[in-house]
C-alpha positions as CSV (number, residue, x, y, z in Angstrom):
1,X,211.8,22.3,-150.4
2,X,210.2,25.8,-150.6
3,X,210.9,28.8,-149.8
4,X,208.3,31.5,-148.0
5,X,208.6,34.4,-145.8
6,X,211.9,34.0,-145.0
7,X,212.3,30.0,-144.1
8,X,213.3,26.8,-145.9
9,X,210.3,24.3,-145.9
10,X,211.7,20.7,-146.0
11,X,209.3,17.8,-145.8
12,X,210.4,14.2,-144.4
13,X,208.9,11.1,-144.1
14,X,210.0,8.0,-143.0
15,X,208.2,4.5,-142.3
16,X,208.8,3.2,-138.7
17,X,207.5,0.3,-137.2
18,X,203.7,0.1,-135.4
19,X,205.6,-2.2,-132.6
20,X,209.4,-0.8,-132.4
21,X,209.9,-4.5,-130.9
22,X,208.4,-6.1,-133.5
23,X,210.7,-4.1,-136.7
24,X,209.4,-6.1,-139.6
25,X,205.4,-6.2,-138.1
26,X,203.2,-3.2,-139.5
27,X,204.5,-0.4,-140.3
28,X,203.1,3.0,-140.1
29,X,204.5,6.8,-141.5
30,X,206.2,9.6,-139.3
31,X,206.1,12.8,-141.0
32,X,207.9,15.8,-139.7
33,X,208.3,19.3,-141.6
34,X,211.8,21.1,-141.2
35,X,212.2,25.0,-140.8
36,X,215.7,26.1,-141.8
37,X,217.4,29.3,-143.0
38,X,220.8,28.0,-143.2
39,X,221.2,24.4,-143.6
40,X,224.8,24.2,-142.0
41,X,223.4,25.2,-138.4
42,X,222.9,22.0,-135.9
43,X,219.2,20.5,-135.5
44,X,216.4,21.3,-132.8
45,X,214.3,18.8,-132.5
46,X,210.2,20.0,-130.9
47,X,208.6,17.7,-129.5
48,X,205.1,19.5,-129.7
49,X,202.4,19.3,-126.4
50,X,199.8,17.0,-126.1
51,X,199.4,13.8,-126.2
52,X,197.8,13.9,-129.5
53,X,198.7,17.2,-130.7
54,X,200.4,17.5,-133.9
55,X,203.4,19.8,-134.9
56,X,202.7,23.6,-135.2
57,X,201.7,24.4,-139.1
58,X,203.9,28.2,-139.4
59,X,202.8,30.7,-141.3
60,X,205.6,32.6,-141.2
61,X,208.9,33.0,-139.1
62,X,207.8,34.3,-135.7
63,X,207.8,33.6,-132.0
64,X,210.2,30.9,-130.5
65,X,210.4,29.4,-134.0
66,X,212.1,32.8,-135.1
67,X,214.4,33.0,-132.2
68,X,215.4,29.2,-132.5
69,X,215.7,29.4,-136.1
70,X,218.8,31.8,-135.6
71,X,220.7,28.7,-134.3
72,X,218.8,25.5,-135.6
73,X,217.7,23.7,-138.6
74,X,214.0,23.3,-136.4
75,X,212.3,20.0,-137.2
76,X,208.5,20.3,-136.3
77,X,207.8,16.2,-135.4
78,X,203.8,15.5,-135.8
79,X,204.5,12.6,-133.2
80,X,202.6,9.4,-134.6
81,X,198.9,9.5,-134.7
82,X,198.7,13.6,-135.9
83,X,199.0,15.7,-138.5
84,X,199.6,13.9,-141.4
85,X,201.5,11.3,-140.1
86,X,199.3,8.0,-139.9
87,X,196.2,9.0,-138.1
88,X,194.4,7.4,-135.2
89,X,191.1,9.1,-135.3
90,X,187.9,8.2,-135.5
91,X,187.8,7.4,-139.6
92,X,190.9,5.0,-139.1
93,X,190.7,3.1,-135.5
94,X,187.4,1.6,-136.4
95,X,188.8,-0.2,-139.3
96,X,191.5,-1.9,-137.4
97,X,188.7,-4.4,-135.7
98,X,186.7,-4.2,-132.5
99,X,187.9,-2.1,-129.1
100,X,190.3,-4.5,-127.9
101,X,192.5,-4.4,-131.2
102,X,192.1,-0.8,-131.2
103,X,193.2,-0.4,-127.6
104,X,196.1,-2.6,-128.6
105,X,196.9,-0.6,-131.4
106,X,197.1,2.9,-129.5
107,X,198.8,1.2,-126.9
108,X,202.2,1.4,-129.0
109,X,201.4,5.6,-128.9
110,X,203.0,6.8,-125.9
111,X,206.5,8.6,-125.3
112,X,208.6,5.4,-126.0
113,X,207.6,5.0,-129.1
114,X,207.3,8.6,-129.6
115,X,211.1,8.6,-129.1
116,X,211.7,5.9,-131.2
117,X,210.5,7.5,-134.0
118,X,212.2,10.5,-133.8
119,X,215.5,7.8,-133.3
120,X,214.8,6.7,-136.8
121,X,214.3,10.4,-138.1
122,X,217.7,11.1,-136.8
123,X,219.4,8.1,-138.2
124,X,217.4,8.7,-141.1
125,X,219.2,12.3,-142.1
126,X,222.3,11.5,-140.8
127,X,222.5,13.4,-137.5
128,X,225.1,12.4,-135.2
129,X,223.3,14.5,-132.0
130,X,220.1,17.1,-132.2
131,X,218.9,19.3,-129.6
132,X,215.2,19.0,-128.0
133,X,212.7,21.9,-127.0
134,X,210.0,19.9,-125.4
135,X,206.5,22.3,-124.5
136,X,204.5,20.6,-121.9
137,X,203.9,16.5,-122.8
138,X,206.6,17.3,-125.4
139,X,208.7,17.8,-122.1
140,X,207.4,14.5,-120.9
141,X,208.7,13.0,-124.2
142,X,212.3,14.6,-123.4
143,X,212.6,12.6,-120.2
144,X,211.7,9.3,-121.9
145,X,214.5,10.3,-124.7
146,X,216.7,11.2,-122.2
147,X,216.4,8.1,-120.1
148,X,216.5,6.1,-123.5
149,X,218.9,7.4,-126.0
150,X,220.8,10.2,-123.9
151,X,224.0,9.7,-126.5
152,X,221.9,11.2,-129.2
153,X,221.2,14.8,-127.4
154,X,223.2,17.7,-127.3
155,X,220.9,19.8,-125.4
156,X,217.2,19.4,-123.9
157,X,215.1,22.5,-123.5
158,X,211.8,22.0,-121.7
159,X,209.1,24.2,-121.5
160,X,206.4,23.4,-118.9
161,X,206.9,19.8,-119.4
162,X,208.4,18.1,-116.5
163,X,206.6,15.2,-115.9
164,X,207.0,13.4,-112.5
165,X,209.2,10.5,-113.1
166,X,207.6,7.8,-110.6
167,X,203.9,9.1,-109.2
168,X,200.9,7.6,-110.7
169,X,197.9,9.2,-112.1
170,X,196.2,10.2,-108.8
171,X,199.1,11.7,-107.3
172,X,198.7,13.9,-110.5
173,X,195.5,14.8,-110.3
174,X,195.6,15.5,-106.5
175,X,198.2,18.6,-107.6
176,X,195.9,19.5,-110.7
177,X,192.5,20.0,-109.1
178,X,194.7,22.3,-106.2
179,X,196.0,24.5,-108.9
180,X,193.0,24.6,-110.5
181,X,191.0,25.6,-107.3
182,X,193.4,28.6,-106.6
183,X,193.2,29.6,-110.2
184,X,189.5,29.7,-110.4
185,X,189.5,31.9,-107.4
186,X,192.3,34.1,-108.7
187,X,190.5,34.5,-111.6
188,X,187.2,34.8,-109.8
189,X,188.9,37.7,-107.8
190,X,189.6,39.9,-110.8
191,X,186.2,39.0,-112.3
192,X,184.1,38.9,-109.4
193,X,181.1,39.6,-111.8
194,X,181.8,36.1,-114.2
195,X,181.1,34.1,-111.2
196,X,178.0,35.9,-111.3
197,X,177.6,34.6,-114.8
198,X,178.6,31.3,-114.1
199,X,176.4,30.7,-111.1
200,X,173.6,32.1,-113.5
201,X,174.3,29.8,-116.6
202,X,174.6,26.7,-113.8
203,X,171.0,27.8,-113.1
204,X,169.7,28.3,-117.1
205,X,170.6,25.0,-117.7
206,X,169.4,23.2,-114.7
207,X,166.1,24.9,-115.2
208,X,166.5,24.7,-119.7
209,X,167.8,21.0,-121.2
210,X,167.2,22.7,-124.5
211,X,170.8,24.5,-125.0
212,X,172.9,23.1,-127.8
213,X,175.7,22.7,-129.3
214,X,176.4,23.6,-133.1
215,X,177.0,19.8,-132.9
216,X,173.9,19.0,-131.5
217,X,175.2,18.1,-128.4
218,X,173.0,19.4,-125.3
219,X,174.8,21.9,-123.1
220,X,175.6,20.5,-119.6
221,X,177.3,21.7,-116.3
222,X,180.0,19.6,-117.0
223,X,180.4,21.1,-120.7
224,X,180.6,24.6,-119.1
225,X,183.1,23.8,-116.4
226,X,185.5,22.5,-119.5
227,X,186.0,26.5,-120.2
228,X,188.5,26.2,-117.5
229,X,191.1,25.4,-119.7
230,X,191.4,29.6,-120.5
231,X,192.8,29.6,-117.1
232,X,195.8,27.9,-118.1
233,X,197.8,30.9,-119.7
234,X,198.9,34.1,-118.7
235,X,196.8,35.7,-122.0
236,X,193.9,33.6,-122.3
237,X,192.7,33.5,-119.0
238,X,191.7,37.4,-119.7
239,X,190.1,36.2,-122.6
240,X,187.6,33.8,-120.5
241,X,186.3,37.9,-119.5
242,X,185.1,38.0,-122.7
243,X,183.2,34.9,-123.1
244,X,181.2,35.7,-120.0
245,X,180.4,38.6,-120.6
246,X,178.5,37.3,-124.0
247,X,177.6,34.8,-122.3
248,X,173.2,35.5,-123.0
249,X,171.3,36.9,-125.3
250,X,167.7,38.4,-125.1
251,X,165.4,37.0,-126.9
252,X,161.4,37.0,-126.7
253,X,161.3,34.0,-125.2
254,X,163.8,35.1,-122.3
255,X,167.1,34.9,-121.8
256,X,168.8,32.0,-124.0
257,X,172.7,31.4,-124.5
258,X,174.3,33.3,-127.4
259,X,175.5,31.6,-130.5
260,X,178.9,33.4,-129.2
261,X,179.6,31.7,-126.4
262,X,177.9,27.9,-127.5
263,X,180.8,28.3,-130.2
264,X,183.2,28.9,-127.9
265,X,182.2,26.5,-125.4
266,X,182.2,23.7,-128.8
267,X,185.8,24.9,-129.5
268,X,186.4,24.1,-126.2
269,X,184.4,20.6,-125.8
270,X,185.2,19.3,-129.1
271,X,187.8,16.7,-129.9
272,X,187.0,16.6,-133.1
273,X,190.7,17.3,-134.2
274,X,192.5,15.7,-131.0
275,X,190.9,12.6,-130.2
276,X,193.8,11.0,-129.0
277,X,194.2,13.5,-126.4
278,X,191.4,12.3,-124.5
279,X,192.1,8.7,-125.6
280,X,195.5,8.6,-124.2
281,X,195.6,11.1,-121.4
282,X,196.0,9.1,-119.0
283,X,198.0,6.6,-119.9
284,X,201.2,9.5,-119.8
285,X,200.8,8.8,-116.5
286,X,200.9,5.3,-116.2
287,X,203.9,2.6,-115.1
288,X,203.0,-0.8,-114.4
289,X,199.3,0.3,-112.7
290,X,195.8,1.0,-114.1
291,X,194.8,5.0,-113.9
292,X,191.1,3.7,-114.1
293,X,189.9,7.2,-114.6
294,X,192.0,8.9,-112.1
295,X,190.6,12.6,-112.5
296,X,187.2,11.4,-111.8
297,X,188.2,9.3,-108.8
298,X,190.2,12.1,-107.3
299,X,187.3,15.0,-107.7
300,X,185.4,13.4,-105.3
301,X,188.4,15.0,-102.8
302,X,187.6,18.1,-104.6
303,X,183.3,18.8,-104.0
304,X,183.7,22.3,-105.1
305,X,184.2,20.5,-108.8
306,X,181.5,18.0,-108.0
307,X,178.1,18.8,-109.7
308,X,176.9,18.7,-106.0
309,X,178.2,22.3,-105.7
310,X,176.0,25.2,-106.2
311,X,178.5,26.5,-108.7
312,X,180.9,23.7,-109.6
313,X,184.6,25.4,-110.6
314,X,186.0,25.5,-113.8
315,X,188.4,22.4,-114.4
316,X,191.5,22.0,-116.9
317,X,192.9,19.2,-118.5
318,X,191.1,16.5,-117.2
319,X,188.9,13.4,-119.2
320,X,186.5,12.1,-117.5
321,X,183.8,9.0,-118.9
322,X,181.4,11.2,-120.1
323,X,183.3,12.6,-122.7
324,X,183.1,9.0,-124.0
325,X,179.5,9.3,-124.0
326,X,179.2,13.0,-125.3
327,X,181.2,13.7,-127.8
328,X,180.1,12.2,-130.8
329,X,184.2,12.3,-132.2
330,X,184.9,9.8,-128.6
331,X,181.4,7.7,-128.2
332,X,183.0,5.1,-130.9
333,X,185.7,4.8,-128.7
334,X,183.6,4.7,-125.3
335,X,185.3,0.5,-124.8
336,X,188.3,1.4,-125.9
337,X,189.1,4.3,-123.4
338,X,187.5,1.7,-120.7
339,X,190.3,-1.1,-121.9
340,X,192.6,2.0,-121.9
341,X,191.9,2.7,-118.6
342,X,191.9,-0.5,-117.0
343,X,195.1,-1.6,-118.5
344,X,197.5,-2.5,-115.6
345,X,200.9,-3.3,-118.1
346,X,201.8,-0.7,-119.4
347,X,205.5,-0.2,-118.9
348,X,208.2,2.7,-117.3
349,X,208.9,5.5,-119.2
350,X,211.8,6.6,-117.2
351,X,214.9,5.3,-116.5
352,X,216.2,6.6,-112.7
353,X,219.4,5.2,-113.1
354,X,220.0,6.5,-116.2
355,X,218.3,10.2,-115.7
356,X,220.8,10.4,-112.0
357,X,223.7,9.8,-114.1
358,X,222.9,12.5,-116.9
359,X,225.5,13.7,-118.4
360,X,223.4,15.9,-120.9
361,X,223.0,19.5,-120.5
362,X,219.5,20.5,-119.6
363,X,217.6,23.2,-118.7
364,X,213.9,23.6,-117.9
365,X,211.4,26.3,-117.4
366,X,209.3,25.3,-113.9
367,X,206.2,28.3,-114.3
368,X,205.2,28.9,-110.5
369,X,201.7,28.6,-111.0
370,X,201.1,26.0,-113.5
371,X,197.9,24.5,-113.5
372,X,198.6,21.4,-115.7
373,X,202.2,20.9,-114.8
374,X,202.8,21.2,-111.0
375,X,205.5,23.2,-109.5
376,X,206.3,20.8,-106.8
377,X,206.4,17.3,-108.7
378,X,207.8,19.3,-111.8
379,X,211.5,20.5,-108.9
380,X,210.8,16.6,-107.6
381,X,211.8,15.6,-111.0
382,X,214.8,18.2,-111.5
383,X,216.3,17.1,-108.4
384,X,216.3,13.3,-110.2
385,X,217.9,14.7,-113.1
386,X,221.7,15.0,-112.6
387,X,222.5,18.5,-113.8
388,X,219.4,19.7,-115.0
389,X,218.7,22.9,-114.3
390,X,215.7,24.3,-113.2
391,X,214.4,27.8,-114.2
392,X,211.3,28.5,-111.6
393,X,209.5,31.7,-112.5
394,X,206.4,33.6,-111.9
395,X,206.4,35.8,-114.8
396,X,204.8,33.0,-116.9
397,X,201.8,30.3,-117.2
398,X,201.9,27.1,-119.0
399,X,201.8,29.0,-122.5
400,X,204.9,30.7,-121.5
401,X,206.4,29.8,-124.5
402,X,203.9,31.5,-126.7
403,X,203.6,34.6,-125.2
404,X,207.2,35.4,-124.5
405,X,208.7,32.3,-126.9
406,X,211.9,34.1,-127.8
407,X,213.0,35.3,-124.2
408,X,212.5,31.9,-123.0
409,X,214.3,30.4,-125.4
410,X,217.7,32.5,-125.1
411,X,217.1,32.3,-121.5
412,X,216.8,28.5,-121.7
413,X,219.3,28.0,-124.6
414,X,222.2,30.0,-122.3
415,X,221.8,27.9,-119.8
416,X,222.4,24.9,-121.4
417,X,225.9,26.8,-122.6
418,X,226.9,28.2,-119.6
419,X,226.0,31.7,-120.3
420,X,224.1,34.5,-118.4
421,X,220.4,33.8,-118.7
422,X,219.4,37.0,-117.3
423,X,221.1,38.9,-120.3
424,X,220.3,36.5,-123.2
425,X,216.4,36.8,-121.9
426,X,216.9,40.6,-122.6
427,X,219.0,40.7,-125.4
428,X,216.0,40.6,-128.1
């Protein structure tokens, strides 16, 4: 343990098996870092958003962490495949043999065995029940615990993150690129002049294939319409402002792209540190049927995405093949995300019997105008839940929880114990 900034730093890790099913096949290591500052306090499990993103790395004791570490002993879980539990990237997945034993491999990285890790955490330090705070797919992970091992939660706390319990991948994606179309013309209300900008960067590069990357890459439509992901929080999206309006430089050959916004636009297209993001997307939404690239399927609903369009809209958190083919961290991976996709076994995540007999406490925030989570499927979902209770507010984006983390958490906290939300939201 150390001490900084006022928090306890515990390090654990703990072997688990590859196949829960199979306990004494491989076995691979769970690592999760605990933030305490009084270790007789209950525990608060995060499950962090994703898939494939690892636990957050604080640098001190601020935000929701702050607020939750005034009740908990919080244990930050780097779900399997991140952060330094075992990896799955592109340095280790290509020494476990061709695509198909890769795809097999990453096919035991989804929220059941997500859950049953952090089972074996629990039973590892001796915790009879935990609370959850689940942000986004870490909400999605919350529903699989609490359809699974409901006797070992106290409390759930989800953020953004309900996931709908039986529609498939296309049913998704359907909601996505409709919250996504109203968001780009919000946005494109406020910045009437960035769609200016857009329409003229469309043009540069259908007129220049000489734009690049600082990987190499060669700047595309598609890579530009990826900067729709700073529409998905109340903060950011005002940030996307910014990037257009750097957007060119003058040079003495003309106009070219600045170095400004190609590094943005790499931070943006890169999954150079979450590869499993893109690799498993999809399959978060599958039970017992193949997504065979459901967001690309569905856009062609959509044309105002489609490359047909004079000035294709922004998109969110979609993969599509061509990342497969782009991104130099995916193209070793371009069969396995195929196998991936065309997998028609994978198995429920949910329990419906169990999740409309809950007897666990629950309480979720539902953000109005969530782009990646949508409203309608999320209140679907709390209506399956028996007691869950469902917090629906305009005030907040999907990264509600880091811009107002504390207020959302006594909000969502006093729910669970019967309190009065509106006054522990203020009471900071």
């Amino acid at each position: 343990m150390i001490h900084y900034r006022g928090m306890d730093v515990t390090e654990h890790r703990i072997e688990v098996p590859l196949d829960h099913h199979d306990p004494n096949g491989e076995k691979i290591t769970v690592f999760a870092r605990e933030i305490s500052t009084d270790e007789s306090k209950p525990w608060l499990l995060f499950l962090q958003g994703g898939p494939g993103g690892k636990s957050p790395r604080p640098g001190s004791l601020s935000g929701w962490l702050a607020e939750a570490a005034k009740n908990f002993r919080v244990l930050l879980l780097d779900q399997r495949g991140t952060g330094l539990s075992t990896p799955a990237n592109r340095q280790s997945l290509g020494l476990r043999g061709d695509a198909a034993a890769q795809a097999r491999y990453l096919s035991h990285f989804r929220a059941d065995s997500i859950v049953r890790d952090a089972e074996a955490l629990r039973e590892h330090l001796a915790i009879n029940k935990w609370s959850t705070l689940g942000q986004s797919y870490g909400g999605f992970c919350t529903l699989t615990y609490l359809s699974m091992f409901p006797h070992s939660l106290e409390r759930c706390l989800v953020t953004g993150g309900l996931a709908s319990l039986d529609g498939d991948a296309q049913t998704v994606y359907r909601s996505t690129y409709q919250r996504m179309a109203e968001r780009n013309r919000e946005y494109f209300s406020w910045y009437p002049q960035d769609f200016d900008t857009l329409h003229k960067i469309y043009e540069h590069l259908r007129h220049n294939d000489d734009e690049l990357l600082p990987d190499g890459r060669k700047v595309t439509v598609p890579l530009v319409q990826m900067l729709g992901m700073f529409l998905g929080g109340n903060t950011r999206v005002h940030l996307l402002h910014h990037v257009f309006e750097e957007a060119f430089v003058s040079t003495p050959g003309g106009e070219r792209l600045s170095d400004t916004f190609l590094a943005t636009l790499y931070a943006q297209a890169s999954f150079a540190t979450n590869p499993l993001y893109a690799l498993m997307h999809e399959t978060i939404y599958a039970q017992g049927a193949a997504t065979n690239w459901a967001a690309e399927s569905v856009m062609e609903e959509f044309p105002d995405f489609t490359e047909h369009s004079d000035t294709p809209l922004l998109t969110g958190e979609m993969i599509y093949r061509w990342h497969f083919t782009d991104d130099p961290v995916l193209r070793p991976f371009e069969e396995v995300a195929r196998i991936l996709a065309e997998h028609e076994h994978f198995g429920p995540l949910y329990d419906l019997d169990v999740l409309s007999q809950n007897t666990v406490p629950v309480a979720a925030a539902v953000y109005h105008d969530d782009v990646y989570v949508d409203r309608e499927l999320s209140l679907r979902t709390a209506s399956q839940v028996n007691g869950l209770q469902a917090w629906v507010t305009e005030e907040f984006h999907h990264d509600g929880i880091g811009d107002e983390g504390p207020a959302i958490f006594r909000r969502l906290l006093a729910m669970t114990n019967g309190e009065d939300p509106e006054a522990a939201a203020n009471a900071g």
